[in-house]
Structures are given as C-alpha cells and as structure tokens.
PLY file of the C-alpha trace (Angstrom):
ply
format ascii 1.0
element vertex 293
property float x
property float y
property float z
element edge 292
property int vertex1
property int vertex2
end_header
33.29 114.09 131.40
35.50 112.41 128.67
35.53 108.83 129.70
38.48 106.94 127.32
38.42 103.59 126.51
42.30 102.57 127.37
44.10 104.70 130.17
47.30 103.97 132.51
47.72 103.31 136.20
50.84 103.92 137.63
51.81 103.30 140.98
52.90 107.16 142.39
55.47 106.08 145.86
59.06 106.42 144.57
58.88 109.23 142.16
59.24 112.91 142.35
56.50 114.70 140.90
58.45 116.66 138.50
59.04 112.99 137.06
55.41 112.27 137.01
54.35 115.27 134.99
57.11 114.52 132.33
55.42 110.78 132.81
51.96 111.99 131.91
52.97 114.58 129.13
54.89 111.57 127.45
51.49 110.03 127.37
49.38 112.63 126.49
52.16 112.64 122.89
51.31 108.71 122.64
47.64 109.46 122.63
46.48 108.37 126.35
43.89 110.72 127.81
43.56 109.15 131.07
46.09 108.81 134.04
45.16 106.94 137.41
47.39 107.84 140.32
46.89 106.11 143.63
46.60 106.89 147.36
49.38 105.60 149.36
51.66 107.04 152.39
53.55 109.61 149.99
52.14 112.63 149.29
48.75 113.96 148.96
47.06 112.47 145.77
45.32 115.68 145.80
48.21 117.81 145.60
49.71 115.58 143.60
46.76 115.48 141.00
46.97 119.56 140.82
50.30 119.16 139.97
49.75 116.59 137.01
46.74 118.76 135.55
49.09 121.84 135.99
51.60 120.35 133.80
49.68 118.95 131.04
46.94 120.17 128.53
44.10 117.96 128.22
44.95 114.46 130.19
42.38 113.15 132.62
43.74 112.35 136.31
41.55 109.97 138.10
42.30 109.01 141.50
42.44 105.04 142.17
41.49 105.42 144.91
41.17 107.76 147.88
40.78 106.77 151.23
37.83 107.66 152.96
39.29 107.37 155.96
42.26 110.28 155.19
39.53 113.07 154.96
36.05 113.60 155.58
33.14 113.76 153.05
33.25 118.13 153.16
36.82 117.96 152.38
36.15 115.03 149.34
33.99 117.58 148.05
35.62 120.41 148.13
38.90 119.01 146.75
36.95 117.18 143.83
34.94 120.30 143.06
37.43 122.18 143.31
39.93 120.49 140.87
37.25 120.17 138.17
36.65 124.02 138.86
40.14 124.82 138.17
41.32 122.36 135.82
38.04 122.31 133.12
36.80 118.83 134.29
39.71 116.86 134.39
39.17 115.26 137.72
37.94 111.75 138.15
37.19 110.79 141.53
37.61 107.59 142.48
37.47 106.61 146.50
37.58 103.11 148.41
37.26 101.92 152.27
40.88 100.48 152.15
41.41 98.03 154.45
41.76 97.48 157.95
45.79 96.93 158.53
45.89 100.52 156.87
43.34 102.33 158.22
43.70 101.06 162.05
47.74 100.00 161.83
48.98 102.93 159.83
46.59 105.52 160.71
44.56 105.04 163.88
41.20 105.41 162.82
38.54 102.42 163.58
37.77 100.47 160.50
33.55 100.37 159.99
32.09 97.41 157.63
33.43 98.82 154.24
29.52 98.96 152.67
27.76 101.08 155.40
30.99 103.10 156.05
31.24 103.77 152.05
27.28 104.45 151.92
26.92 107.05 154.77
30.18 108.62 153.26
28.99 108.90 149.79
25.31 109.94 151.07
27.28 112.57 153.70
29.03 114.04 150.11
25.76 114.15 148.35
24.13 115.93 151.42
27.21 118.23 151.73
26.52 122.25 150.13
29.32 123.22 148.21
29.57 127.46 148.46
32.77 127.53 145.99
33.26 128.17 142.70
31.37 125.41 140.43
32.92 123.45 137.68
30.89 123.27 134.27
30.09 120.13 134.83
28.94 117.73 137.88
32.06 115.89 138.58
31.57 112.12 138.81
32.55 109.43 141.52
33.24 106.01 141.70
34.49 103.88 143.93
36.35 100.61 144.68
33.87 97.65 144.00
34.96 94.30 144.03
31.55 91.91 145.63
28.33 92.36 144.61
26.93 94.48 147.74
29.28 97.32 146.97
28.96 97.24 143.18
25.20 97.60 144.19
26.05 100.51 146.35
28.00 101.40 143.05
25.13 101.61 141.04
22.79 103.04 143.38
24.62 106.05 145.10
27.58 106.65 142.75
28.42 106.87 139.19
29.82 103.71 138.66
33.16 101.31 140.28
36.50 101.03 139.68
37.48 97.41 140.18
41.06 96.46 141.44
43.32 93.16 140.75
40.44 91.45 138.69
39.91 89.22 135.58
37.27 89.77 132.90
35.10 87.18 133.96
35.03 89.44 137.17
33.95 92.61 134.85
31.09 90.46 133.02
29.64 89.73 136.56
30.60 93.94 137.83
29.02 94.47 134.51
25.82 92.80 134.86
25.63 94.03 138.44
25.80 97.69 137.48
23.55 97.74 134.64
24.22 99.27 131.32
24.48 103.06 132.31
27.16 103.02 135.16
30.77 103.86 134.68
33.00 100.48 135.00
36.52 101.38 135.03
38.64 98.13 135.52
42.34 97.79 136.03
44.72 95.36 134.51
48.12 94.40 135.16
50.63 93.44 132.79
54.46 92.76 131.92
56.24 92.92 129.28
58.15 89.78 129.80
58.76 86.66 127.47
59.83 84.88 130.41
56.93 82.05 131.51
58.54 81.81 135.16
59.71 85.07 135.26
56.16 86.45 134.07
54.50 83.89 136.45
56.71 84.69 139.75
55.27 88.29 139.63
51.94 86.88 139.19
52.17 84.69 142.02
53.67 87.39 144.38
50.81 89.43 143.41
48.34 87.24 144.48
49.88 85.60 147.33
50.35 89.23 148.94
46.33 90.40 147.89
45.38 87.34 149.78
46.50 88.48 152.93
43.94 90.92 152.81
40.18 89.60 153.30
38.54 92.68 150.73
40.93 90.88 148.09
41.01 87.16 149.22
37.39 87.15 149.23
37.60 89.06 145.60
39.56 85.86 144.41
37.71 83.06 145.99
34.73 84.80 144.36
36.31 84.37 141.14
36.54 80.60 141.57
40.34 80.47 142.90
41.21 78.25 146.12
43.43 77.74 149.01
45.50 75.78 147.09
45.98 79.06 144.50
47.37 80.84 147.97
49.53 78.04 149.37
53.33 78.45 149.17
54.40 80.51 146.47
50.71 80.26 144.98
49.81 78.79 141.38
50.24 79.70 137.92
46.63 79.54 137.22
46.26 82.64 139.96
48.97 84.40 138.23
47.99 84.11 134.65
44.56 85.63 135.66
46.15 88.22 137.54
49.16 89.70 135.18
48.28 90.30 131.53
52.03 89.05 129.93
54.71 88.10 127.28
54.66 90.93 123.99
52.29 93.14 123.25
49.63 90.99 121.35
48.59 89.00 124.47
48.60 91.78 126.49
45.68 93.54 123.67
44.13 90.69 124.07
43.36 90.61 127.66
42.25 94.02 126.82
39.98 93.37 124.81
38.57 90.59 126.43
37.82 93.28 129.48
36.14 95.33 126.86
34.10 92.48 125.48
32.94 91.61 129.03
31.83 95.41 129.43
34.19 97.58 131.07
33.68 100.92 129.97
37.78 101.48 130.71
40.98 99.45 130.81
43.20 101.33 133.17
46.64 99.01 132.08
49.60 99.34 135.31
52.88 98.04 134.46
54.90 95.75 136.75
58.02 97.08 136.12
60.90 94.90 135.30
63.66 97.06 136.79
62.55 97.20 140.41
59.37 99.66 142.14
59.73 102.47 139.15
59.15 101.89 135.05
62.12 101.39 133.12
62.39 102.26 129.53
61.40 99.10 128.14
58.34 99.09 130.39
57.49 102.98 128.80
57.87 101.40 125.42
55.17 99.14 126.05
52.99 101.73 127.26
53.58 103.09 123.69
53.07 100.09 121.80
50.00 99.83 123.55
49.03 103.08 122.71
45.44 104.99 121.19
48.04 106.25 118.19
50.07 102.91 117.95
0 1
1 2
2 3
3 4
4 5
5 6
6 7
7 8
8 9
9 10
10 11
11 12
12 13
13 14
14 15
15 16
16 17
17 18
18 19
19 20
20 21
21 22
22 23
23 24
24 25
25 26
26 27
27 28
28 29
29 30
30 31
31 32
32 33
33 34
34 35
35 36
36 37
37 38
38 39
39 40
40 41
41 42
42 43
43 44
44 45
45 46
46 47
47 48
48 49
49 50
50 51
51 52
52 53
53 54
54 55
55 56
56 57
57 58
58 59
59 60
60 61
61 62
62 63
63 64
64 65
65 66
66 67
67 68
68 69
69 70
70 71
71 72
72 73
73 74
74 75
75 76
76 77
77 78
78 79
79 80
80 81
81 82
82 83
83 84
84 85
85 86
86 87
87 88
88 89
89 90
90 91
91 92
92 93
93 94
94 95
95 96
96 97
97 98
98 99
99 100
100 101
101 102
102 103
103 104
104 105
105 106
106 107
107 108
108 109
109 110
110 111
111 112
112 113
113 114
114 115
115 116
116 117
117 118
118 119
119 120
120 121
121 122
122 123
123 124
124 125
125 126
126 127
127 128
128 129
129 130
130 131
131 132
132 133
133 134
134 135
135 136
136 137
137 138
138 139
139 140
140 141
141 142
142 143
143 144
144 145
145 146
146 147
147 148
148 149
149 150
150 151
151 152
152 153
153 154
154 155
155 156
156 157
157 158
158 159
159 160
160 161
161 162
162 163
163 164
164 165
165 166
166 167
167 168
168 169
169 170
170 171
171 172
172 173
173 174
174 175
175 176
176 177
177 178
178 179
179 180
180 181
181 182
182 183
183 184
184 185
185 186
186 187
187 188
188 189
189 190
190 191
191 192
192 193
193 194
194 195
195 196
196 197
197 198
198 199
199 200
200 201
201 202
202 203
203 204
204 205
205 206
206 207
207 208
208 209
209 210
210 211
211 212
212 213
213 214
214 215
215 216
216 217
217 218
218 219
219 220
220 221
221 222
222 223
223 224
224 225
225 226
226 227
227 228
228 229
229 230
230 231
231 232
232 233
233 234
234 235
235 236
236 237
237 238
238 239
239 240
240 241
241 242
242 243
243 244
244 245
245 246
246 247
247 248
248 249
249 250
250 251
251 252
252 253
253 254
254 255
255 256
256 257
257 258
258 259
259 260
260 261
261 262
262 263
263 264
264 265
265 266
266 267
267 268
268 269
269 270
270 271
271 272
272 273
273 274
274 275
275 276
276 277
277 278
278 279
279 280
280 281
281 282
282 283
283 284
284 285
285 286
286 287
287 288
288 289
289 290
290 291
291 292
C-alpha cells in the first residue's frame, strides 16, 4: 500500500458527500494522494469512504479513526477487506478506543481500559476468517496511539499508529517507541491566519476542549504542558504547539519538523476560518501546500 508523505484530514460532519468527493478530486488535481476522513455521529465512515473511492481515481482514504466500539472485529474486517477488494487497495484503516463520554454517553456501550479493549479487538480481527473476495494485497491497520503502552500495542499487533493533536517532539518519542519499520502517520493542525491572537484563540480552544478528556489531557501533560496551560482560556505556549499558523512557510516548517522527528506521514487538517466547513482561502492553502506546489 502507497503510503504518501503529506496527506489531508478533514473533518467530515457538516458536508454532503457529493461535496466531499468534489473535495477529494480537487486534491487528487493538486497532487495529494491521501485523504483522512473521521468517525463522528454523521454517517457511516464506511459508506462514506465507498463513496469517496467511487468518485475518484487513485486517492487513498484512510479512516482517522473508527470506533471500536460502533462495530465488532468480524464486521472491521469485512468492511476493510472488503473496500481494498473493491477499490484496488485504497483503504487505510485506521481505528481508536474513543473515549468514554462517547462511547457510554452517546452510545451506551461500557467503556473497557482503552489498551486491553484495543488488544483483544485487534487480536479478535487477526483471529477472524475472512470467506470473501480478497484484495491483492493485505490491507494494513493502525490505530490511535498517543502513550507509550498503546504505541507498544502499535508496534506489536498492528501496522503502525496514527497519532492525534500532537507536536513533533511527541512523534520523535512515537517514533522511537515504534521502531524503524512501523507506519507513523501523525496529524497536524494548522491556519492560515496572520493574526497572533486570532491564530492563538483557536489554539487555545483546541486545547482547553482536548483537556477535558483524560486520553488527551494525559497526551499533553506527557508532552511537558501543565495545569496552568489548561486554566482559563489556556496559554499561548499550548496553542502554538497545537496549531501549525500564519502563511504558508511556517506552516512547511512544522511539517517538516514532523518529518525530521520520523513520521512516516503528515496528515495536515485545516481550522477553517469561516466557521465548521473550509472556505476558499482555507482550500488555497491546501494548494499552496501541495505535492505539485
């Protein structure tokens, strides 16, 4: 499987998915081969990710991430087989434990400790004989890996992680963790904003609301940030880590300092400046940013 260095991540809820395939074809003309779609409460990411792959030509939809809660490990299979089957390999699998607020609150299931739960899932899978049609090609998995036991559960039962909300220092340490033949796909925020305090609100909201949730506060405070990063409207140290922003230039540079730390990908997700969906400024960052800029 064709693994790019630079892909997008785009937030699905809000847009129709005849939107989203015009979305991915405009990036598949600006060079991108990769396009990360998440799991929320909209629709299926599965049915959504058929629909992407049916619209384009040789783009890459990887899946950041899918709850294991929403279906068991047959039907994980079967989807991700399936999808490779059908669509030559363009499938990228990427699942996570969520969190507990989602997986009790929103969808009345009883959260397990997130390593265990993720390594009799991903053992279930493995165990798990697929009788369909088989793609060319064993499709690979990763999953959401932000401390060291589950990047260790990363390296050892899947093909790699897919870190969330990090920094690079984070992907040196994810990098040493999962040795030099794992997959580490990180994602990066950024803004196209010249704005310090505009930039620098959105970072703070960002990391003000992950802190509410322990999988991410514990992320941060393992990346050296404090209570004091958290308090109020949170610190500008927090958000500068956080959101990537300002032209293009910085924003390569965070980049690259992801790829210099070893991440394998850069999965770049807008904050849009017009509200929840990308405005045509934020697009023409995506292209400035491009493979064929």
């Amino acid at each position: 499987m064709r693994i790019d260095r630079l892909a997008v991540w785009i937030n699905t809820i809000g847009y129709a998915s005849a939107d989203l395939v015009e979305f991915a074809r405009r990036l598949e003309t600006w060079g991108y081969g990769t396009l990360w779609i998440n799991d929320g409460m909209g629709s299926d990411p599965m049915v959504l990710a058929a629909k992407i792959l049916a619209g384009t030509e040789r783009l890459q939809v990887a899946l950041g991430v899918a709850n294991i809660y929403s279906r068991d490990p047959a039907m994980m299979v079967g989807a991700q087989y399936g999808l490779n089957e059908q669509w030559g390999g363009r499938f990228l699998l990427g699942m996570g434990a969520s969190h507990a607020f989602i997986v009790e609150g929103m969808r009345g299931h009883t959260y397990g400790k997130p390593v265990a739960t993720m390594r009799a899932y991903l053992e279930a899978m493995a165990a798990f004989q697929y009788a369909g049609p088989m793609p060319a090609e064993r499709p690979l998995t990763v999953i959401a890996a932000l401390g060291p036991k589950m990047l260790e559960l990363a390296r050892d039962h899947a093909d790699g992680a897919h870190p969330f909300s990090t920094t690079p220092q984070h992907t040196a340490m994810a990098r040493a963790i999962l040795g030099p033949d794992k997959l580490l796909l990180v994602e990066q925020k950024v803004m196209l904003e010249s704005d310090a305090e505009a930039a620098r609100a959105v970072g703070r909201g960002l990391a003000t609301g992950l802190a509410t949730m322990p999988n991410y506060r514990n992320s941060l405070e393992r990346m050296g940030f404090t209570e004091a990063d958290f308090i109020g409207e949170g610190s500008d140290r927090v958000a500068d880590a956080l959101l990537a922003w300002g032209d293009a230039e910085p924003i390569r540079t965070r980049i690259h300092e992801h790829w210099e730390a070893g991440a394998d990908q850069v999965a770049i997700q807008i904050m849009p400046k017009g509200g929840a969906l990308l405005t045509l400024e934020d697009e023409k960052l995506l292209e400035m940013l491009s493979p064929m800029a």
